[in-house]
C-alpha positions, -999 to +999 in steps of 0.1 A: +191+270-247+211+300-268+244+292-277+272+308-257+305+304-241+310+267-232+279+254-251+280+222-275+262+236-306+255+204-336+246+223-371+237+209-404+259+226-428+264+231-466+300+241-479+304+256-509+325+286-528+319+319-536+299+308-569+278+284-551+301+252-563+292+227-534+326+216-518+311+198-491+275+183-480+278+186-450+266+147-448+272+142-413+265+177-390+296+197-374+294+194-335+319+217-314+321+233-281+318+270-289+337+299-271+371+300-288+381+271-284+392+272-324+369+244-329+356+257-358+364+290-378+356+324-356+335+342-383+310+306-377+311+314-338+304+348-346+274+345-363+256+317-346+263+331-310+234+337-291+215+323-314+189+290-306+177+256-321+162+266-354+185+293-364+194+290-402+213+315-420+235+314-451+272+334-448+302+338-470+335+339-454+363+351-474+406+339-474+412+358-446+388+349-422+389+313-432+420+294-445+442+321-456+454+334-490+469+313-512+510+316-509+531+301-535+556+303-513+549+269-500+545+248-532+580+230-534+592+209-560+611+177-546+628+143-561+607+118-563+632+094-548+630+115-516+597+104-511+583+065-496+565+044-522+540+039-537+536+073-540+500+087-551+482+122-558+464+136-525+491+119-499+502+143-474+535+150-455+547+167-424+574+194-434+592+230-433+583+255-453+612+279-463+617+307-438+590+292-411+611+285-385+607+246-381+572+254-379+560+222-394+533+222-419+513+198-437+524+193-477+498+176-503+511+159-534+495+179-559+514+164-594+539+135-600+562+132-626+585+108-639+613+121-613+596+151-597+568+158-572+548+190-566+542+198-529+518+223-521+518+235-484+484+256-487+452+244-472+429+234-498+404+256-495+434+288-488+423+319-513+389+309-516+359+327-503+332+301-487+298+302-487+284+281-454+246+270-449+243+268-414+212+253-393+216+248-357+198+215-343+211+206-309+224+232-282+234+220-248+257+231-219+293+214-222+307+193-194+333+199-176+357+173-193+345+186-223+359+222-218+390+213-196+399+193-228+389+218-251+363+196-272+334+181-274+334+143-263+307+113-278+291+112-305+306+133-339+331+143-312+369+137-303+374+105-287+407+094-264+421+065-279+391+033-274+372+045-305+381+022-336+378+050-361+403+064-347+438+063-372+415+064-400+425+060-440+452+082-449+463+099-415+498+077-410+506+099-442+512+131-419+535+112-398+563+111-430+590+137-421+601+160-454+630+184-450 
């Protein structure tokens, strides 16, 4: 089967930047439901469509056509008392960025010191070209559930609430509202 619109495409991947750093191995494979569904990034879609088990190719992606340049605009510097503890490197809160519009966004700790905290509201990978191996394994049509949802369902999919993974380490971070 080729991959196309409302397929369910599983790929082995490699992740790494411009300079061949690895970021990510890719240790379990991506699975989603291809067709713009923003599953996964569009320049990924793009070069796998049509294509069939087997297919293996190596592309780079650069800022704009994966995470964004970086803006400095959305570090912010905050009082550490404003902030739950114990408070660690890597946590992440839900807050508004200057001039967003209460659009929230997501804000990593980056530094602490003895009274301040750096928030950085970047992705992590924002301003960074990436380098993807790709190698598709598994194509097969989507159900119906799985493109009236939007997803793919099962295994190395999204699950609705009886999985016990689900809430996993680190998520009841985003839930911390920062003004």
């Amino acid at each position: 089967m080729k991959i196309a619109q409302n397929t369910v495409v599983t790929v082995n991947y490699k992740l790494s930047d411009a300079q061949n750093n690895l970021i990510e191995d890719g240790a379990q494979p991506m699975v989603y439901l291809h067709g713009g569904y923003e599953n996964t990034l569009p320049k990924i879609e793009e070069e796998l469509d049509g294509k069939d088990v087997g297919y293996a190719s190596t592309i780079q992606i650069e800022p704009e056509d994966a995470f964004g340049d970086y803006d400095p605009t959305l570090l912010k510097v905050e009082e550490r008392n404003r902030l739950p503890e114990p408070l660690e490197v890597g946590m992440q809160f839900e807050g508004v960025a200057e001039g967003s519009e209460d659009e929230p966004t997501i804000f990593t700790v980056t530094e602490i010191a003895d009274d301040k905290v750096v928030l950085d509201g970047n992705h992590p990978l924002a301003g960074m070209a990436l380098r993807f191996e790709l190698s598709v394994i598994d194509v097969r049509a989507a159900t119906e559930e799985e493109i009236a949802h939007g997803h793919v369902h099962g295994a190395h999919g999204h699950h609705h609430g009886d999985e016990p993974d689900e809430g996993e380490e680190g998520d009841h971070f985003r839930s911390q509202p920062l003004q």
